[in-house]
C-alpha positions in Angstrom: 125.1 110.8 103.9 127.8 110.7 106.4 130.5 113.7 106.5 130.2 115.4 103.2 127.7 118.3 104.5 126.2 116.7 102.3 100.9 98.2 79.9 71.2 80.3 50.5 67.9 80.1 50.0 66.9 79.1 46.2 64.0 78.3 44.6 62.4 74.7 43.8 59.9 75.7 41.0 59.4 72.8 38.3 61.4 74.2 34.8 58.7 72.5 32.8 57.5 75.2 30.0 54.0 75.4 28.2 54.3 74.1 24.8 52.7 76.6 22.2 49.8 75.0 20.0 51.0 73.7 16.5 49.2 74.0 13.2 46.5 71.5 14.2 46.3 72.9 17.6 48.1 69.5 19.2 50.8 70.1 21.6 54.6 69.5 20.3 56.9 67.3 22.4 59.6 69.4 23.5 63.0 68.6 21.6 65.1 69.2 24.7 65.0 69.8 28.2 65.2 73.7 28.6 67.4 76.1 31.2 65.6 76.2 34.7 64.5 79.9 35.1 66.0 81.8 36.8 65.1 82.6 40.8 62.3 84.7 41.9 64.2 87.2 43.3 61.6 88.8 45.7 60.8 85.5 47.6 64.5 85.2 47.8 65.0 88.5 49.6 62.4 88.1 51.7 64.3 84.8 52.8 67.5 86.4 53.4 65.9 89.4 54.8 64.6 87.3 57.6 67.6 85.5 58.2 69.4 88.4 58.5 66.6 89.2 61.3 66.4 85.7 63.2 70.5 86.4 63.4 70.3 90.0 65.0 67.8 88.5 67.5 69.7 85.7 68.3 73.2 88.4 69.0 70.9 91.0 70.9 69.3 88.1 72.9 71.7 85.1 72.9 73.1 86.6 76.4 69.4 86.7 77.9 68.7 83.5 76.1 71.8 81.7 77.8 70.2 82.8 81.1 66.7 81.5 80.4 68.3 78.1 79.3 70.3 78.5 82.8 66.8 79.5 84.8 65.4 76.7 83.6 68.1 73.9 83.8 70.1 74.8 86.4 71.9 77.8 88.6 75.0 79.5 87.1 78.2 78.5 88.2 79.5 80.2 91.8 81.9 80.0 94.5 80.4 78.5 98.0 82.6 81.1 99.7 83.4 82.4 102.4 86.3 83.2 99.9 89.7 84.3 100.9 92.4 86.4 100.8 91.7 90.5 99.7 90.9 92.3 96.4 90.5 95.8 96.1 87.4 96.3 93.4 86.6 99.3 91.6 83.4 100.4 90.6 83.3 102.7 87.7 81.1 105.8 86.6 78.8 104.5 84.1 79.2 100.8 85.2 76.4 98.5 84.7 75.7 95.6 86.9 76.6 93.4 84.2 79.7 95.4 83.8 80.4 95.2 87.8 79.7 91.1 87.2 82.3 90.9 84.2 85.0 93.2 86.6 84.5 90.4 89.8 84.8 87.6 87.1 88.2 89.0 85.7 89.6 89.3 89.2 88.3 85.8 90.7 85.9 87.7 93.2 83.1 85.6 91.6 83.3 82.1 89.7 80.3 83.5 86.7 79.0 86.8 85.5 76.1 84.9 85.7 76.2 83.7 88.9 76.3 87.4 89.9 73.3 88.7 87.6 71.1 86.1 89.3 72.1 87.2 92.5 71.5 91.0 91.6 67.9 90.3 89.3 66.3 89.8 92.9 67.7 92.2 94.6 66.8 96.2 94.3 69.7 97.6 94.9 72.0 96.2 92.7 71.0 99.0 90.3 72.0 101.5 93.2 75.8 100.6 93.8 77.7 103.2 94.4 80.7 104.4 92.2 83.8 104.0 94.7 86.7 101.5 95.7 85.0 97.9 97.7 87.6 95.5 100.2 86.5 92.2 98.8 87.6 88.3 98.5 88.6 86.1 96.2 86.1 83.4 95.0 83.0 85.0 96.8 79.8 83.6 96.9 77.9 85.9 94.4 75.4 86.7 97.2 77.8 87.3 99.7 80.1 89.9 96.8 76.4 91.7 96.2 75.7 92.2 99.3 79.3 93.6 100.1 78.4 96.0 97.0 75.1 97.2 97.8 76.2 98.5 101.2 76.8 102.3 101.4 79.1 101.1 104.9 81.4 99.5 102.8 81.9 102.6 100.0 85.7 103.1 100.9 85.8 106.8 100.2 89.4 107.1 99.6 93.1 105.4 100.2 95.7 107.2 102.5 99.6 106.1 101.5 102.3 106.4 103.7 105.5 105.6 101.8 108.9 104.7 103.0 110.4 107.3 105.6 107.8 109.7 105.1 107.5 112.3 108.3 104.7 113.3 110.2 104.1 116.3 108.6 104.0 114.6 105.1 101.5 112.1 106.0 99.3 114.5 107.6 99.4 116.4 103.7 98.7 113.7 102.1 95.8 113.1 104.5 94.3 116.7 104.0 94.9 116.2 99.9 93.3 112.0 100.2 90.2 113.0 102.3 88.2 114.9 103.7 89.2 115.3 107.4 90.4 118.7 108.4 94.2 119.5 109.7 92.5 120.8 113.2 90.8 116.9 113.4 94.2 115.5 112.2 96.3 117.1 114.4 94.4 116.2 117.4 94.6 112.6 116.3 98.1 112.8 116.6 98.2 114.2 120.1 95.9 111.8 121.6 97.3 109.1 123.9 94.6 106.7 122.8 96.6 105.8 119.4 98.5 103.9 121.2 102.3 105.1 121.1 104.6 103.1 122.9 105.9 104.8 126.3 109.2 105.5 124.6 107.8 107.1 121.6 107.2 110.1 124.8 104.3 111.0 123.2 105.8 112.0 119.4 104.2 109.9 116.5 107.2 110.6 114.5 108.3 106.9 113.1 105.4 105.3 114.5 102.7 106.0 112.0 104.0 102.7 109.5 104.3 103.0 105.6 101.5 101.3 103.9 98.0 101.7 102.1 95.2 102.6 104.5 91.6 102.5 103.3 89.3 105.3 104.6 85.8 104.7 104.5 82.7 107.0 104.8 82.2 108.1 108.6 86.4 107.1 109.1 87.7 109.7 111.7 91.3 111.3 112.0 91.9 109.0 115.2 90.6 106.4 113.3 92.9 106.3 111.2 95.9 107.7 112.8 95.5 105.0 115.4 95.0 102.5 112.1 98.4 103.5 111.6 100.4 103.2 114.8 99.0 100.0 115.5 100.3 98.7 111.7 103.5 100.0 113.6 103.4 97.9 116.2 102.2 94.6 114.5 105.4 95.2 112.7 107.7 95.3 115.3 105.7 92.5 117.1 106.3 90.0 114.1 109.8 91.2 113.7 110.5 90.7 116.9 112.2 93.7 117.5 112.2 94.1 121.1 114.2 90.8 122.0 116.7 91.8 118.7 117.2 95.1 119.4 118.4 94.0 123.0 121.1 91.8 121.7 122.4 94.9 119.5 122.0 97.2 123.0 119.7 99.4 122.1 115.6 99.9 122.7 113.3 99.6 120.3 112.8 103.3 119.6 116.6 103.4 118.9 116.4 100.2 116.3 113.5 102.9 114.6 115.6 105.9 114.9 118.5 103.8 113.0 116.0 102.6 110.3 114.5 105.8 110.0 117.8 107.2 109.0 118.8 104.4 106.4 115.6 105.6 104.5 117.2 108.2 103.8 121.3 108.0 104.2 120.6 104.9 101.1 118.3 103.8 98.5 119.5 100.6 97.7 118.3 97.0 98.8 122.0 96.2 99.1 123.2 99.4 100.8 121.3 99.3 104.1 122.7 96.8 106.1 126.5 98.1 104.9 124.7 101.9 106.2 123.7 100.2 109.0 126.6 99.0 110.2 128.5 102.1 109.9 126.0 103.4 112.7 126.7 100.7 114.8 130.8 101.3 114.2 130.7 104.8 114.7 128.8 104.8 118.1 131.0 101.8 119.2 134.0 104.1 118.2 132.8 106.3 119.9 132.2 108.8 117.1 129.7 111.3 115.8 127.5 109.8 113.9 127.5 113.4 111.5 124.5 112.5 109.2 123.1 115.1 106.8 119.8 113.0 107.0 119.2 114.7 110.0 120.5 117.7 109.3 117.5 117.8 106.9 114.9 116.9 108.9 115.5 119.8 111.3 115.3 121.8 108.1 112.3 120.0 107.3 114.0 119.3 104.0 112.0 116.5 102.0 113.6 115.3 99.1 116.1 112.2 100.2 118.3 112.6 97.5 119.4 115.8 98.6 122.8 115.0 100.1 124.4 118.4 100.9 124.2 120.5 104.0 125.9 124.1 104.3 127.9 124.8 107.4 125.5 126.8 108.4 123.1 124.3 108.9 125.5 121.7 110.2 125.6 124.4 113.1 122.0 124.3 114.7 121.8 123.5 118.6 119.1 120.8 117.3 119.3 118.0 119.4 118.9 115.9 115.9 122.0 117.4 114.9 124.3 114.4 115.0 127.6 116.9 114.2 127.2 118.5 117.2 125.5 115.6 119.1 127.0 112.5 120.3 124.8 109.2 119.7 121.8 108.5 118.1 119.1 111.6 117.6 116.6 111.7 120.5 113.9 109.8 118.1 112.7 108.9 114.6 113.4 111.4 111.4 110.6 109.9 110.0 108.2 106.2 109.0 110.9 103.3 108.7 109.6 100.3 106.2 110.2 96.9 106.9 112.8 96.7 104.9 115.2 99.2 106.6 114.0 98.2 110.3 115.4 94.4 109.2 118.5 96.0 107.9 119.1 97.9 111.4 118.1 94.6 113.1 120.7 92.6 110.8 123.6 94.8 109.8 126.4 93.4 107.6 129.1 92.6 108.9 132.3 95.7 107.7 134.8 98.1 109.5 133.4 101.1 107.9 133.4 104.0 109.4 132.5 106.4 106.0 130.4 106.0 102.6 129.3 108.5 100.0 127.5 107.8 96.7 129.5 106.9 93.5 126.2 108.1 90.9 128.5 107.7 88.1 128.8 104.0 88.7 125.2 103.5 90.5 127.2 102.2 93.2 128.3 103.2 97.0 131.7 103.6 98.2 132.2 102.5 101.6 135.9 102.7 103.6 137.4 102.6 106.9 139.8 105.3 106.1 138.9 108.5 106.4 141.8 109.7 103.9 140.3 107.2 101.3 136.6 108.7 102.2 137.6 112.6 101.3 139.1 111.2 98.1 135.8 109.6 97.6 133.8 112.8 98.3 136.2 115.1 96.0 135.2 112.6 93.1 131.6 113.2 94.0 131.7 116.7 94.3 133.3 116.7 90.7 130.8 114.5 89.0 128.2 116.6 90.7 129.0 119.7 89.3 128.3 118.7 85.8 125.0 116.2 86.4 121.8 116.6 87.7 120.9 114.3 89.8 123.2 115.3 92.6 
């Protein structure tokens, strides 16, 4: 913030009845057609008893039924592959492989559970995939997914996220907590020239190590993946074209980072960061201090971006990232610009404004050219602050 130090069977027996011998030991006709008696009931138990049987069989076996019926009229239906696109597949603890086959069917990997049973009934180690996280495609050949599986090489062991405006010394946390590569190994990484900063980065990997998901699997080193990391970085500047933008706005590419680095954390609204943006750009045309608590924190290795107030103290360091006693931008990055903040910096809106501070009571920002207006704005901030929390 700028200048506020701040989811039924039955029975078919004939019912004819024996006649019993009259006087002269003849047979009497019967008067009348008699009741049918009644049903033997042990034959008709038995009946039921092995329908009841023939059913079970045909629930227990109807799945391994289906597949003889397949085996013996045709293959199963599958994908030819290659496939395209990525999926990220889990496989769980206590997963069968008809389990794994049902979890690639749900998420398109391949086109039957079937398709994939066949695949895995003649091969060995289907019954020896390993529990982990798999890069995959969509519509696979079931072959081609099975074999993906059944590879130890492709077991990622973990996921590495860098989020939006995290700093160097966050990312290497959440690489100690993620995997297991050591801080010594880590730290090394970061020093080495082979990661491939850009000559004005002088060496510092601050802002250059890009937000985003990075898979880490078995045998992944620390340069591995920091250098996974930078280049992400630069693919992003490449396709944003930041070098011939930043130019037209006269500044380098490291400066178009710096100001995207401190949007991540002067806003944290869609809407906000070209108008943030833009008072950068005023205030060094001005020329003015820039006088951004954002940095402020970072020499104070503060972390949480919402904290918006700085004593005076503070405000005081000899820190060449102090922009209140420091004309111009900060000498680098306060931390990993997304792409989202590095196209606001390369597109600001279009605004006098010279000042902004948060309005929290109307989930809004206040932005002015007047600096009169702008303490008026921070007194009504100060005040809301001192009876909610989330100041």
């Amino acid at each position: 913030m700028s200048n506020i130090g701040l989811n039924l069977s039955h029975d078919d027996d004939n019912p004819r009845r024996n006649r019993p011998p009259g006087p002269s030991g003849d047979s009497r006709p019967p008067a009348r057609a008699s009741r049918p008696a009644p049903p033997r009931r042990g034959r008709s138990a038995k009946v039921l008893l092995v329908l009841a049987l023939i059913a079970a069989l045909v629930g227990a076996g109807g799945y391994w039924g289906y597949g003889y019926l397949r085996d013996r009229f045709g293959p199963a239906p599958d994908y030819p592959g290659p496939g395209t696109g990525r999926v990220m597949f889990e496989v769980h603890t206590g997963d069968t492989v008809a389990a794994i086959g049902q979890g690639l069917k749900k998420v398109d990997v391949v086109k039957s559970v079937d398709a994939f049973l066949a695949s895995a009934k003649s091969e060995p180690k289907a019954n020896g995939i390993q529990v982990g996280f798999y890069a995959l495609k969509k519509q696979m050949k079931a072959d081609d997914a099975l074999g993906v599986l059944i590879d130890p090489k492709n077991l990622i062991q973990s996921r590495v996220t860098v989020t939006e405006g995290a700093r160097v010394r966050d990312i290497v946390a959440t690489i100690l907590k993620r995997t297991d590569l050591t801080k010594k190994a880590v730290r090394a990484a970061l020093r080495n020239p082979s990661i491939g900063l850009p000559p004005d980065a002088q060496g510092n990997p601050e802002g250059y190590l890009f937000p985003a998901t990075y898979d880490v699997p078995p045998g992944t080193t620390a340069l591995d993946l920091i250098t996974q990391m930078v280049t992400k970085s630069k693919q992003v500047e490449n396709d944003l074209g930041i070098q011939a933008k930043a130019k037209a706005l006269g500044l380098t590419t490291e400066q178009v980072l710096t100001v995207a680095s401190i949007l991540e954390y002067e806003a944290n609204r869609s809407e906000d960061y070209p108008k943030v943006a833009r008072v950068i750009y005023n205030r060094l045309k001005a020329p003015m201090r820039l006088e951004m608590d954002s940095t402020i924190s970072y020499i104070y290795r503060k972390t949480n971006s919402n904290d918006v107030w700085t004593t005076a103290q503070m405000r005081a360091s000899t820190s060449a990232y102090n922009t209140y006693t420091h004309d111009g931008l900060p000498p680098g990055p306060i931390g990993s610009p997304g792409e989202e903040t590095i196209k606001a910096a390369l597109n600001p809106a279009d605004g006098p404004w010279l000042f902004f501070v948060p309005d929290y009571e109307h989930n809004t920002t206040l932005f002015t050219d007047s600096y009169s207006e702008h303490l008026r704005n921070v007194a009504k901030l100060k005040e809301y602050c001192r009876t909610h929390d989330e100041c």
